[in-house]
Predicted model as a PDB file, atoms N, CA, C, CB and O in Angstrom, pLDDT in the B-factor column:
MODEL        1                                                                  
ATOM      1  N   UNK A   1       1.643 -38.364  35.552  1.00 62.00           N  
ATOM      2  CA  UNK A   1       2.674 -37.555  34.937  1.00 62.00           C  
ATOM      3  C   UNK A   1       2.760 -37.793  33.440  1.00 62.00           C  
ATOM      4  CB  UNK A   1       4.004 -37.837  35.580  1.00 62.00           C  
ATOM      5  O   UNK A   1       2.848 -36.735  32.816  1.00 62.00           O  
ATOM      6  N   UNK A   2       2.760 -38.601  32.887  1.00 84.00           N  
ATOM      7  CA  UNK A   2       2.853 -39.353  31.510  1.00 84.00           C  
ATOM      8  C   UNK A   2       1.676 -38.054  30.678  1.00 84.00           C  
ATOM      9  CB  UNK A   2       2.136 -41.472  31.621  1.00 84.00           C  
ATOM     10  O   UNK A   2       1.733 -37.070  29.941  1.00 84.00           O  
ATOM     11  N   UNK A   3       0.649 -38.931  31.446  1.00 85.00           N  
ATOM     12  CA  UNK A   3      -0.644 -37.680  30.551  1.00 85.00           C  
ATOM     13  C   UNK A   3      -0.415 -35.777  30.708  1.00 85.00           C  
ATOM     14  CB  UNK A   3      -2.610 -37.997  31.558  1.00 85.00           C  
ATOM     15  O   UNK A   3      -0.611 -34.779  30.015  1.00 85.00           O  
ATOM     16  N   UNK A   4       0.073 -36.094  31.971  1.00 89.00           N  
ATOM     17  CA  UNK A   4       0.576 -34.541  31.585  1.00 89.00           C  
ATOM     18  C   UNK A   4       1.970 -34.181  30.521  1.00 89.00           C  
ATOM     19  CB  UNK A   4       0.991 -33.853  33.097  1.00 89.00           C  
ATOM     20  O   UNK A   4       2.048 -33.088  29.959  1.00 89.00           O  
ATOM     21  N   UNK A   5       2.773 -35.004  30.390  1.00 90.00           N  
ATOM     22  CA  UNK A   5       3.696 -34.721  29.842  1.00 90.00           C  
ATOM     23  C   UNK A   5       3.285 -34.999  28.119  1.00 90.00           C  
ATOM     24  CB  UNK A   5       4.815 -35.467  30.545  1.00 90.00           C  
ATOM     25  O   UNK A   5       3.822 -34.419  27.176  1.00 90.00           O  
ATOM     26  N   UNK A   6       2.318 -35.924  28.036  1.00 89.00           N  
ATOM     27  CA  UNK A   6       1.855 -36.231  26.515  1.00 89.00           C  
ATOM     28  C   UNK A   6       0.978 -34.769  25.807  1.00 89.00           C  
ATOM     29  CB  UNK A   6       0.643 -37.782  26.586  1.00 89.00           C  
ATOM     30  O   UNK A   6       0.883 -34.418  24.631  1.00 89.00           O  
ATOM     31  N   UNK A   7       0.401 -34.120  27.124  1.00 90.00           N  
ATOM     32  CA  UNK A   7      -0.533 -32.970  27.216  1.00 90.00           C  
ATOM     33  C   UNK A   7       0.443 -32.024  26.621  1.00 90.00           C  
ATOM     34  CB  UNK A   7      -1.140 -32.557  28.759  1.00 90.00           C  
ATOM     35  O   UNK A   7       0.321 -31.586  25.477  1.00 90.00           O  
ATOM     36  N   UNK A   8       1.613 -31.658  27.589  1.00 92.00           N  
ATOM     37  CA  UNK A   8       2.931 -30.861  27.216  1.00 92.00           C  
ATOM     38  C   UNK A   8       3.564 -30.618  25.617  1.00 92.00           C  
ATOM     39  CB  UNK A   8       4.027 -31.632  27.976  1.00 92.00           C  
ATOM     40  O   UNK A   8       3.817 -29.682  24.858  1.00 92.00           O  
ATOM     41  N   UNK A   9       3.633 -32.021  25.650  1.00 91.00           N  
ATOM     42  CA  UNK A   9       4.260 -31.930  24.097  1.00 91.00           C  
ATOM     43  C   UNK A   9       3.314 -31.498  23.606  1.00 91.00           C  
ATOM     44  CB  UNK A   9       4.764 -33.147  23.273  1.00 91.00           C  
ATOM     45  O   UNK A   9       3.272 -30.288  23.387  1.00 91.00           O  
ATOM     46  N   UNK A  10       1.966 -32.534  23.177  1.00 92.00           N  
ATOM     47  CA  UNK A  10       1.005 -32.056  22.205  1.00 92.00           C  
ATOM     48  C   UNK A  10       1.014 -30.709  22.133  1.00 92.00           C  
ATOM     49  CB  UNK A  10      -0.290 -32.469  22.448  1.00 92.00           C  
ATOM     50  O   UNK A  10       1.191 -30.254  21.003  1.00 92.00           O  
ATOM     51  N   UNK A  11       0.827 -29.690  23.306  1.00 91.00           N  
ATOM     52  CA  UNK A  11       0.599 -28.088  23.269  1.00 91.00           C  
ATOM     53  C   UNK A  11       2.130 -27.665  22.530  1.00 91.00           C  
ATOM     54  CB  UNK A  11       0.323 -27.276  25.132  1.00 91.00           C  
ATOM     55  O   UNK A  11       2.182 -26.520  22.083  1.00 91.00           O  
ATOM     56  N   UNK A  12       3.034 -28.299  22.423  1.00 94.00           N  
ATOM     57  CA  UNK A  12       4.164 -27.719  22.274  1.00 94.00           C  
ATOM     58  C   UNK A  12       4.087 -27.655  20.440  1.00 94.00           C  
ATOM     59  CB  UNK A  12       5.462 -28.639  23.112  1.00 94.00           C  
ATOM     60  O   UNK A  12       4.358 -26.753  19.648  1.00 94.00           O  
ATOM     61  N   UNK A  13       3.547 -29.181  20.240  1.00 94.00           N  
ATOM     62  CA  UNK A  13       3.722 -29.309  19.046  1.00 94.00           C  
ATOM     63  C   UNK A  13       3.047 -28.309  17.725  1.00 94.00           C  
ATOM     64  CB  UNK A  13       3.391 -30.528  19.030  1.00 94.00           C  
ATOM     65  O   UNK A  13       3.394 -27.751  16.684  1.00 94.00           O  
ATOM     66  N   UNK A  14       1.739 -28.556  18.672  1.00 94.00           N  
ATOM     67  CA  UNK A  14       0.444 -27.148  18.001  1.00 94.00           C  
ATOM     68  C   UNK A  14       1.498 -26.163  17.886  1.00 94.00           C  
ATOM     69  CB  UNK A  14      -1.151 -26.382  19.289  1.00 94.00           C  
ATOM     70  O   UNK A  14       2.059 -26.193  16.791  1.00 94.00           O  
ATOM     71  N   UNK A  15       2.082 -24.984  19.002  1.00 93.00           N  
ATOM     72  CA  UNK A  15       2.450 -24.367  19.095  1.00 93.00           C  
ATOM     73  C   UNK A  15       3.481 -23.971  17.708  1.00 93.00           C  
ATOM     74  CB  UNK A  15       2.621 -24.584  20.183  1.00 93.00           C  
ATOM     75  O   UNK A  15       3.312 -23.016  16.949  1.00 93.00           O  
ATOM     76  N   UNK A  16       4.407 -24.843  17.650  1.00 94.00           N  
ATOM     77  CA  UNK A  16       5.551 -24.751  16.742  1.00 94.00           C  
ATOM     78  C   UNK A  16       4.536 -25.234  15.091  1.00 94.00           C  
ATOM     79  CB  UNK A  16       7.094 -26.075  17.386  1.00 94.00           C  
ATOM     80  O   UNK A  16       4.868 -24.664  14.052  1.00 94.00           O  
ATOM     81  N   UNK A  17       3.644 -26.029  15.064  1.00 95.00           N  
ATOM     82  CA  UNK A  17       2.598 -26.055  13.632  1.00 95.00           C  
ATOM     83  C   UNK A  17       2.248 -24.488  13.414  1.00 95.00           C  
ATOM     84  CB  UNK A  17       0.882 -27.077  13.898  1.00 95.00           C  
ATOM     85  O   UNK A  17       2.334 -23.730  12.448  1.00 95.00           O  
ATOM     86  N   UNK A  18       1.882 -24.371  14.548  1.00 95.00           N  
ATOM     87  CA  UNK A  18       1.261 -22.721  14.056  1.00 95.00           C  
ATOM     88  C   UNK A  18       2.255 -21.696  13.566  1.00 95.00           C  
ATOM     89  CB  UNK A  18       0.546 -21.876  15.369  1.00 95.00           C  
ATOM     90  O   UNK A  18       2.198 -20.889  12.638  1.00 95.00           O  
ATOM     91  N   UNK A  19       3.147 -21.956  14.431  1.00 95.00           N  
ATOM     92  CA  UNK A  19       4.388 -20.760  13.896  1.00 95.00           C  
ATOM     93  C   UNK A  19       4.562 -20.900  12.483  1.00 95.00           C  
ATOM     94  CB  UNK A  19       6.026 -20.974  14.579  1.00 95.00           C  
ATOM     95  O   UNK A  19       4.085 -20.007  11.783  1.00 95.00           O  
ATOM     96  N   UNK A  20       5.222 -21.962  11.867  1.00 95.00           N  
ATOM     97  CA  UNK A  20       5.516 -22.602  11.034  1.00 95.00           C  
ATOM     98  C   UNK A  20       4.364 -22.317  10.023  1.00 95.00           C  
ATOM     99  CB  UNK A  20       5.790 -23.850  11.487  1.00 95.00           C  
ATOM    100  O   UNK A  20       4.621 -22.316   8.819  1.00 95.00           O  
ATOM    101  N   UNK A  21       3.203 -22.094  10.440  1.00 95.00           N  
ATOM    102  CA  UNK A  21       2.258 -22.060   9.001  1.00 95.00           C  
ATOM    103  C   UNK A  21       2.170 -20.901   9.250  1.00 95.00           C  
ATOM    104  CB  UNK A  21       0.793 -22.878   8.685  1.00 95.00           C  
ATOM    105  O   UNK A  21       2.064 -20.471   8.102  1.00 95.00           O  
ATOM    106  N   UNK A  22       2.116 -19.728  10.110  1.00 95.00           N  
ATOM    107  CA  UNK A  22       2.328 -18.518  10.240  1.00 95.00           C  
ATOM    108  C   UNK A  22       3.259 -18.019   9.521  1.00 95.00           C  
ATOM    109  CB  UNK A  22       2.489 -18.260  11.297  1.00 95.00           C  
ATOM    110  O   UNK A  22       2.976 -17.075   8.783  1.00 95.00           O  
ATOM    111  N   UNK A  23       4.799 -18.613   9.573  1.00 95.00           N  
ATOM    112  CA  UNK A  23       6.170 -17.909   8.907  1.00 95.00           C  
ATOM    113  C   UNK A  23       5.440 -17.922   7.265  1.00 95.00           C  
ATOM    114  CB  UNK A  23       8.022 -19.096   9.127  1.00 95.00           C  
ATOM    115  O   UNK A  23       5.491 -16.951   6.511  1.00 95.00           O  
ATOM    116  N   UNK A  24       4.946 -18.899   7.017  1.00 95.00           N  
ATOM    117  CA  UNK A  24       4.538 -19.519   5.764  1.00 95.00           C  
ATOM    118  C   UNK A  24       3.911 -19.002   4.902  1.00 95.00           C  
ATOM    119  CB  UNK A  24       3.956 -20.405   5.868  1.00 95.00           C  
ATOM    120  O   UNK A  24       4.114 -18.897   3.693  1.00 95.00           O  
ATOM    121  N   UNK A  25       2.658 -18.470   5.925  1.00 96.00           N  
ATOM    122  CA  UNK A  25       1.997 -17.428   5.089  1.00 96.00           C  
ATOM    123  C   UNK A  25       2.829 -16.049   4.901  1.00 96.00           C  
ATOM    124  CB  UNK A  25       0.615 -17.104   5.752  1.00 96.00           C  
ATOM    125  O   UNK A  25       2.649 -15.330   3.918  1.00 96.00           O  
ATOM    126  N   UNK A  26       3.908 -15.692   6.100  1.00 95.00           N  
ATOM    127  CA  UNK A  26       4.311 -14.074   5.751  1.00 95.00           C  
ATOM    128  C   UNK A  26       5.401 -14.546   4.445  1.00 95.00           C  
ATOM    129  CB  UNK A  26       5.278 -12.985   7.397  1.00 95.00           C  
ATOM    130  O   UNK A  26       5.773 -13.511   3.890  1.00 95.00           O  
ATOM    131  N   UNK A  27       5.999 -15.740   3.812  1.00 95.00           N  
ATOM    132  CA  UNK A  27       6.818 -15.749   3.253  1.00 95.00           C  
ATOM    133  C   UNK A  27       5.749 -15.694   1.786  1.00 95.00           C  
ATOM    134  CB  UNK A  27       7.836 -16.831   3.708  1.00 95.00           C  
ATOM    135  O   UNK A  27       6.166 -15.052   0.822  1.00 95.00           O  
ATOM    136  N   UNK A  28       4.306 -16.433   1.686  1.00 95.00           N  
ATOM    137  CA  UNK A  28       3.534 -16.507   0.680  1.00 95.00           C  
ATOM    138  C   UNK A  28       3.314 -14.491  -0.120  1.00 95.00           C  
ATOM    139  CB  UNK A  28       1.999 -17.408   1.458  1.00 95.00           C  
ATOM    140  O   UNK A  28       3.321 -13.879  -1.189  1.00 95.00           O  
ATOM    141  N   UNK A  29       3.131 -14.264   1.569  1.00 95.00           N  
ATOM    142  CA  UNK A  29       2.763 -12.401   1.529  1.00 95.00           C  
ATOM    143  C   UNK A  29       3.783 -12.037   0.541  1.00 95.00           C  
ATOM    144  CB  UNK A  29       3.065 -11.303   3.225  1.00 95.00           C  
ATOM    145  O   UNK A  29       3.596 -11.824  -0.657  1.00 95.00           O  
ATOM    146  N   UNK A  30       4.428 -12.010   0.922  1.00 94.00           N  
ATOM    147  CA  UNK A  30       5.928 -11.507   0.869  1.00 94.00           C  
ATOM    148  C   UNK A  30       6.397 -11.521  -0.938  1.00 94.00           C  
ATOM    149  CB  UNK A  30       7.057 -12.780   1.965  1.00 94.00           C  
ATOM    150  O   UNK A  30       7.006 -10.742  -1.672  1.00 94.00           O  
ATOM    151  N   UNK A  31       5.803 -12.707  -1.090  1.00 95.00           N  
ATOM    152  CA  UNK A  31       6.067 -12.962  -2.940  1.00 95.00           C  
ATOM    153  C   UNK A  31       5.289 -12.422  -3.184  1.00 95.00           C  
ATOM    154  CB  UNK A  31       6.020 -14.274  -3.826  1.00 95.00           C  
ATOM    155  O   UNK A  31       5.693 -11.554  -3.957  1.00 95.00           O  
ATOM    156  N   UNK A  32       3.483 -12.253  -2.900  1.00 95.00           N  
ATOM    157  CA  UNK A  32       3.077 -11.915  -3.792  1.00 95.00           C  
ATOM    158  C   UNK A  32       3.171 -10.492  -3.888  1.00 95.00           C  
ATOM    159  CB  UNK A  32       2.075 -12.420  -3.891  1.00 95.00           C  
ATOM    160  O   UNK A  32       3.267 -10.022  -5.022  1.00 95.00           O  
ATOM    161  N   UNK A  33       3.163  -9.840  -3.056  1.00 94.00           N  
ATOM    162  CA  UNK A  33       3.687  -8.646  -3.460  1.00 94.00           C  
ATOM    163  C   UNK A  33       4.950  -8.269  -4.021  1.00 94.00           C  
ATOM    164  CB  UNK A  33       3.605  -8.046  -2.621  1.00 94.00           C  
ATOM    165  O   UNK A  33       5.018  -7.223  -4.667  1.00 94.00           O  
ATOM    166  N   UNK A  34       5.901  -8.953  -3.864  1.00 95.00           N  
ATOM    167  CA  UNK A  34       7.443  -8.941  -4.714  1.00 95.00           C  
ATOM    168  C   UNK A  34       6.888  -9.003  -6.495  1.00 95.00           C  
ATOM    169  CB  UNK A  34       8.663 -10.776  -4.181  1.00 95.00           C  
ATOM    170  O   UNK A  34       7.338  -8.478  -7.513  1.00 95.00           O  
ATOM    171  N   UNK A  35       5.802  -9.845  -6.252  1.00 95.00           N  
ATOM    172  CA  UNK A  35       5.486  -9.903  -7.608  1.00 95.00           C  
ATOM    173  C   UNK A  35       5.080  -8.998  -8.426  1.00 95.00           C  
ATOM    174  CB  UNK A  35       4.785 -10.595  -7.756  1.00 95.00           C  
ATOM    175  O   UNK A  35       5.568  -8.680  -9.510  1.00 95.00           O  
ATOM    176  N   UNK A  36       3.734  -8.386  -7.631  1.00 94.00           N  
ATOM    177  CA  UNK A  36       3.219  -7.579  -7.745  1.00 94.00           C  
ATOM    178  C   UNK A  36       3.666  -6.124  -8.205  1.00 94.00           C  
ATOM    179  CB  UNK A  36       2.805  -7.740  -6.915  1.00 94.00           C  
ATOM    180  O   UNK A  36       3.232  -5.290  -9.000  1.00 94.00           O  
ATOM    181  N   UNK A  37       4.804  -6.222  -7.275  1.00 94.00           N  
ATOM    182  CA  UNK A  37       6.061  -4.875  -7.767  1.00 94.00           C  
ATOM    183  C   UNK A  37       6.370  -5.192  -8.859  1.00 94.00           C  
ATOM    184  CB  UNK A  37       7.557  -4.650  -6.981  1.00 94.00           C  
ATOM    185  O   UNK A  37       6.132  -4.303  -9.676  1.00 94.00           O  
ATOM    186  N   UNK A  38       6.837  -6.146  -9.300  1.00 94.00           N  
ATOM    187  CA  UNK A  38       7.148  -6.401 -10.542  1.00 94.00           C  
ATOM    188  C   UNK A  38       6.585  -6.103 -11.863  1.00 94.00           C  
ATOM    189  CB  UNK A  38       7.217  -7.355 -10.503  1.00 94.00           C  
ATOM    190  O   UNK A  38       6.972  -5.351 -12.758  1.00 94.00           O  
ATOM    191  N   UNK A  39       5.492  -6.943 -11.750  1.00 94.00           N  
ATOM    192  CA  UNK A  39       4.317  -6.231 -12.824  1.00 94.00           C  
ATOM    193  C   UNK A  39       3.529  -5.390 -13.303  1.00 94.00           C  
ATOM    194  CB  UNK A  39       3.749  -6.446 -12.926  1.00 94.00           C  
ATOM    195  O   UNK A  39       2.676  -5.400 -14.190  1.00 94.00           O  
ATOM    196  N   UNK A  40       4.152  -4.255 -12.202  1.00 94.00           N  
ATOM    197  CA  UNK A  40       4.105  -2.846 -11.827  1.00 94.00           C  
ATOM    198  C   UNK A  40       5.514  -2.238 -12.646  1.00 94.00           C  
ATOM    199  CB  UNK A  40       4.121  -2.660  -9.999  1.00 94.00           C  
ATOM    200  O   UNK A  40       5.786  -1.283 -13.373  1.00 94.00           O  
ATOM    201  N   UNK A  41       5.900  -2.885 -12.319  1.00 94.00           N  
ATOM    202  CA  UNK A  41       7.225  -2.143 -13.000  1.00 94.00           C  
ATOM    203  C   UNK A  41       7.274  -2.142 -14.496  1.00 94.00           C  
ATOM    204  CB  UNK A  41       8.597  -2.859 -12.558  1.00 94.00           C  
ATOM    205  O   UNK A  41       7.198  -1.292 -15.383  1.00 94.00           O  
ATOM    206  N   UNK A  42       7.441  -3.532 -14.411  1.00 94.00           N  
ATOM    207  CA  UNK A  42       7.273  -4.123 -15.955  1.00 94.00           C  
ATOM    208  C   UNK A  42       6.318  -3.386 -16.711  1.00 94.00           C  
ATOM    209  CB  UNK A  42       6.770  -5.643 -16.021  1.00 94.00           C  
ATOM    210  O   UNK A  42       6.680  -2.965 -17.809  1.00 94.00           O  
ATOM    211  N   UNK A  43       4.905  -3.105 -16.227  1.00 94.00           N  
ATOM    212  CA  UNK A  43       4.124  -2.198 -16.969  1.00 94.00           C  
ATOM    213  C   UNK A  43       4.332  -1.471 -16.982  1.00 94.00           C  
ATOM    214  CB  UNK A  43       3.261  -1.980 -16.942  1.00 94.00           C  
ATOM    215  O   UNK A  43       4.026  -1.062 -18.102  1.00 94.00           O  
ATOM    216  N   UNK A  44       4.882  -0.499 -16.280  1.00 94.00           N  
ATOM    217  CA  UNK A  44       4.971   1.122 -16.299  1.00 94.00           C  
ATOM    218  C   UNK A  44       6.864   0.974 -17.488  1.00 94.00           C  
ATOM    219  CB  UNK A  44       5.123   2.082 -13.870  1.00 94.00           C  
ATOM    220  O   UNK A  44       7.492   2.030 -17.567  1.00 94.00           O  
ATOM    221  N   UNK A  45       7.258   0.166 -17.957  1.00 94.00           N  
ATOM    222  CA  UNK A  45       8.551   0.073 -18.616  1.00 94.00           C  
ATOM    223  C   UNK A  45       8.026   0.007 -19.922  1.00 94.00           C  
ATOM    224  CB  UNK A  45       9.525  -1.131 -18.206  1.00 94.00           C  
ATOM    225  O   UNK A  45       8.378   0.790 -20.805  1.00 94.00           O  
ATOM    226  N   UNK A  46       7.143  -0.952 -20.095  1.00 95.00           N  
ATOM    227  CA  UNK A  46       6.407  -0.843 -21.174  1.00 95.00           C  
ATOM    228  C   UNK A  46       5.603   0.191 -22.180  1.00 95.00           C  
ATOM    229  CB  UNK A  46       5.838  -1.414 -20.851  1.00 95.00           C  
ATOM    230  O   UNK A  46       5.645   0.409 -23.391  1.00 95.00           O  
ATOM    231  N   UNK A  47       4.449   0.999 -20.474  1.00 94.00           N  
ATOM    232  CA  UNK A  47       4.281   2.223 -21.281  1.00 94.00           C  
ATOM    233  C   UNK A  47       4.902   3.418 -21.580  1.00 94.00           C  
ATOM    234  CB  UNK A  47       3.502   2.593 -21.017  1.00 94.00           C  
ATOM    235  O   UNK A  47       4.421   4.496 -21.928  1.00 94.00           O  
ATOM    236  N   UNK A  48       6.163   3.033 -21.374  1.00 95.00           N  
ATOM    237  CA  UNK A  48       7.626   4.490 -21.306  1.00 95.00           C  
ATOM    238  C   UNK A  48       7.912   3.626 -22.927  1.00 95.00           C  
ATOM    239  CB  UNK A  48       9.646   4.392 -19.411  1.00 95.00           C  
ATOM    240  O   UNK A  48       7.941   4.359 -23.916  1.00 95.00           O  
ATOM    241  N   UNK A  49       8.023   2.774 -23.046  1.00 95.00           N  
ATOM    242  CA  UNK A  49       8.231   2.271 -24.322  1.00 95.00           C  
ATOM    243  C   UNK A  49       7.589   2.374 -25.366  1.00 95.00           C  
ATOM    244  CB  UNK A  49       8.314   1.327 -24.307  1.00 95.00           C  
ATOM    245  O   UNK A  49       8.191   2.204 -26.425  1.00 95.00           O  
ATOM    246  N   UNK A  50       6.275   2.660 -25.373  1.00 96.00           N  
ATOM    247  CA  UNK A  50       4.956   2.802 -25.773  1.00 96.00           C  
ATOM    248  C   UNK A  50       5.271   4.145 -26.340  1.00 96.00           C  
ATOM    249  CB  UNK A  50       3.769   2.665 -24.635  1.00 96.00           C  
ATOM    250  O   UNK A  50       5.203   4.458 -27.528  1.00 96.00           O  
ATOM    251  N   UNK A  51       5.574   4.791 -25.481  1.00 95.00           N  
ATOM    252  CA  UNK A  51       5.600   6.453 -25.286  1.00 95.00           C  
ATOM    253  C   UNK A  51       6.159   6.876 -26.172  1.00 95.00           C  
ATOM    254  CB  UNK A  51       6.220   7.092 -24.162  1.00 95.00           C  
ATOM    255  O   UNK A  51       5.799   7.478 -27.184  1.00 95.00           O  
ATOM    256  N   UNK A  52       7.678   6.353 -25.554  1.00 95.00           N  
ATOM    257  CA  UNK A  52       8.505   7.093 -26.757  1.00 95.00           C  
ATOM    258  C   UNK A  52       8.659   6.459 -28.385  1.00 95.00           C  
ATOM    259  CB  UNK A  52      10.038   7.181 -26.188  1.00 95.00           C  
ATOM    260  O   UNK A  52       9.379   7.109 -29.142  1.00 95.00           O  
ATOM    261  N   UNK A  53       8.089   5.383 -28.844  1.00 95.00           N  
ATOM    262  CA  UNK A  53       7.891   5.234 -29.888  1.00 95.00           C  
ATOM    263  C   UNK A  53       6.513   6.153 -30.508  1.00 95.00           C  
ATOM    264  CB  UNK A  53       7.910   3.887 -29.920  1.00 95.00           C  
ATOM    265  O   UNK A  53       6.517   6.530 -31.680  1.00 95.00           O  
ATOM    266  N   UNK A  54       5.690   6.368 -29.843  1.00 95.00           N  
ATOM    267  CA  UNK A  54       4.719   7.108 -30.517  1.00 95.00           C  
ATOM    268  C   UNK A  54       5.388   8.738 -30.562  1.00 95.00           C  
ATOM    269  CB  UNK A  54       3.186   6.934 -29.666  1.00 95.00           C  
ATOM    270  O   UNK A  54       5.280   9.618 -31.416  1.00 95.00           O  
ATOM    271  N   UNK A  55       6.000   8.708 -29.457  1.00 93.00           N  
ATOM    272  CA  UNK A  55       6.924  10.392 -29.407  1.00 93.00           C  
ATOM    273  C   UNK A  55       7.525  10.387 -31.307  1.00 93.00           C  
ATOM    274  CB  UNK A  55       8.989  10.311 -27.759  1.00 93.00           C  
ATOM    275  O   UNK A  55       7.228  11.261 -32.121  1.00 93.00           O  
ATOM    276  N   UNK A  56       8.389   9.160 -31.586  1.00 93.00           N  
ATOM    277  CA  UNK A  56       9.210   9.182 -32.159  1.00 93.00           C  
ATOM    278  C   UNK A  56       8.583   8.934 -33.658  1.00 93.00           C  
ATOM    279  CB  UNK A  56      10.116   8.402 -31.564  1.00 93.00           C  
ATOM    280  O   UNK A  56       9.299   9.144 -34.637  1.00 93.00           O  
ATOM    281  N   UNK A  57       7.610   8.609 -33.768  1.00 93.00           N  
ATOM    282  CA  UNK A  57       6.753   8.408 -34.871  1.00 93.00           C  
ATOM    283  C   UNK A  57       6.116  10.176 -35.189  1.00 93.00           C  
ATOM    284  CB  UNK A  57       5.437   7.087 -34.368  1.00 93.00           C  
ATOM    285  O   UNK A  57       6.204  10.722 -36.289  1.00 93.00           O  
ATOM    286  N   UNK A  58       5.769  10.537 -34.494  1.00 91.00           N  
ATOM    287  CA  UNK A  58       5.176  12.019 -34.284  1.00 91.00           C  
ATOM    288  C   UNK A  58       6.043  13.008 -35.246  1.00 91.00           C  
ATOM    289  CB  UNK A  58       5.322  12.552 -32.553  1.00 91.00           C  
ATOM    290  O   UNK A  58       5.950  13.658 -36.287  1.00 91.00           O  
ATOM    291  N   UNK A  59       7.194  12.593 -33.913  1.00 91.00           N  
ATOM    292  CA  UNK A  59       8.396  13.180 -34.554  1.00 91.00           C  
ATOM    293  C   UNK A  59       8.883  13.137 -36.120  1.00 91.00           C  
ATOM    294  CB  UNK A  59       9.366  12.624 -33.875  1.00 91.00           C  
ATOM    295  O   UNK A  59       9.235  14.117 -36.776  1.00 91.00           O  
ATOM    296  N   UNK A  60       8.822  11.782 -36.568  1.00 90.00           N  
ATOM    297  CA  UNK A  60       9.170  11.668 -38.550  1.00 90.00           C  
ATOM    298  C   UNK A  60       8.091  12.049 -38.676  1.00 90.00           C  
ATOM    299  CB  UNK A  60       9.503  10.125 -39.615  1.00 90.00           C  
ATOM    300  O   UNK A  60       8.393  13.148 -39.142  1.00 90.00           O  
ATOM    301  N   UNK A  61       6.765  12.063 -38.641  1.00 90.00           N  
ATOM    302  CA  UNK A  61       6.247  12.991 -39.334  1.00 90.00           C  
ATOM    303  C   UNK A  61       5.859  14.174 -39.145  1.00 90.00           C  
ATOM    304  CB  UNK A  61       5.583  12.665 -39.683  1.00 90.00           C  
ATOM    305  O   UNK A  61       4.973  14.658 -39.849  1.00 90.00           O  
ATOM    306  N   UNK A  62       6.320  14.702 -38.380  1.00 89.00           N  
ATOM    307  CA  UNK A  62       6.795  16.137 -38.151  1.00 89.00           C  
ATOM    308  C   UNK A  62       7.405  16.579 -38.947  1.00 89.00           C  
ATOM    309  CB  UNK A  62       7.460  16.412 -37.203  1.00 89.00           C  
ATOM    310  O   UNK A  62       7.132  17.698 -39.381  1.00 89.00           O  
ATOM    311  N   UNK A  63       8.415  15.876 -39.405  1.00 83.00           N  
ATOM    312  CA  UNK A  63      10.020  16.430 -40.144  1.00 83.00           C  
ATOM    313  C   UNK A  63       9.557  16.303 -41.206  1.00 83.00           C  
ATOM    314  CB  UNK A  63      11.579  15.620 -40.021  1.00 83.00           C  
ATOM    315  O   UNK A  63       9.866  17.300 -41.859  1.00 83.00           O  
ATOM    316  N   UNK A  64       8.755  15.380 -41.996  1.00 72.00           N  
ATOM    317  CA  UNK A  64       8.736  15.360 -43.448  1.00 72.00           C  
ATOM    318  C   UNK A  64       7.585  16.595 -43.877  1.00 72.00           C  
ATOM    319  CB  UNK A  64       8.299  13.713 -44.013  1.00 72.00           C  
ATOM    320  O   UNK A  64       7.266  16.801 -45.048  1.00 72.00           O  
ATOM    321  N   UNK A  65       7.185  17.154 -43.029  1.00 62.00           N  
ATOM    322  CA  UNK A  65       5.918  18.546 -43.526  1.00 62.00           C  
ATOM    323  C   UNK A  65       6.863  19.831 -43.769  1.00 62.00           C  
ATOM    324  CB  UNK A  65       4.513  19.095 -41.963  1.00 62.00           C  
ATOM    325  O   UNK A  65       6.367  20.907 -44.104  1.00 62.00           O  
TER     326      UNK A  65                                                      
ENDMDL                                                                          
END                                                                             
């Protein structure tokens, strides 16, 4: 009984390691794409920024002709 019950746990223990590095990786997933959105964003904020300063440059010299 002993060896079966040492058998028991051990399978139990694997069991709950795996979960655990499983949750681990979906929480790793999980950032890097959070991130990913981010630097997505951030760039596309940037080239709206980009934008309208060259809009706005266009623009004064538009006005002074």
């Amino acid at each position: 009984m002993d060896s079966q019950n040492a058998s028991f746990n051990a399978g139990q223990a694997k069991g709950q390691a795996q979960e655990k590095a499983s949750n681990m990786m979906d929480k790793a997933s999980n950032a890097a794409h959070s991130a990913q959105d981010s630097m997505q964003q951030g760039g596309q904020q940037m080239k709206e920024k980009a934008q309208g300063a060259a809009d706005s440059i266009k623009n004064a010299l538009n006005s002074k002709n």
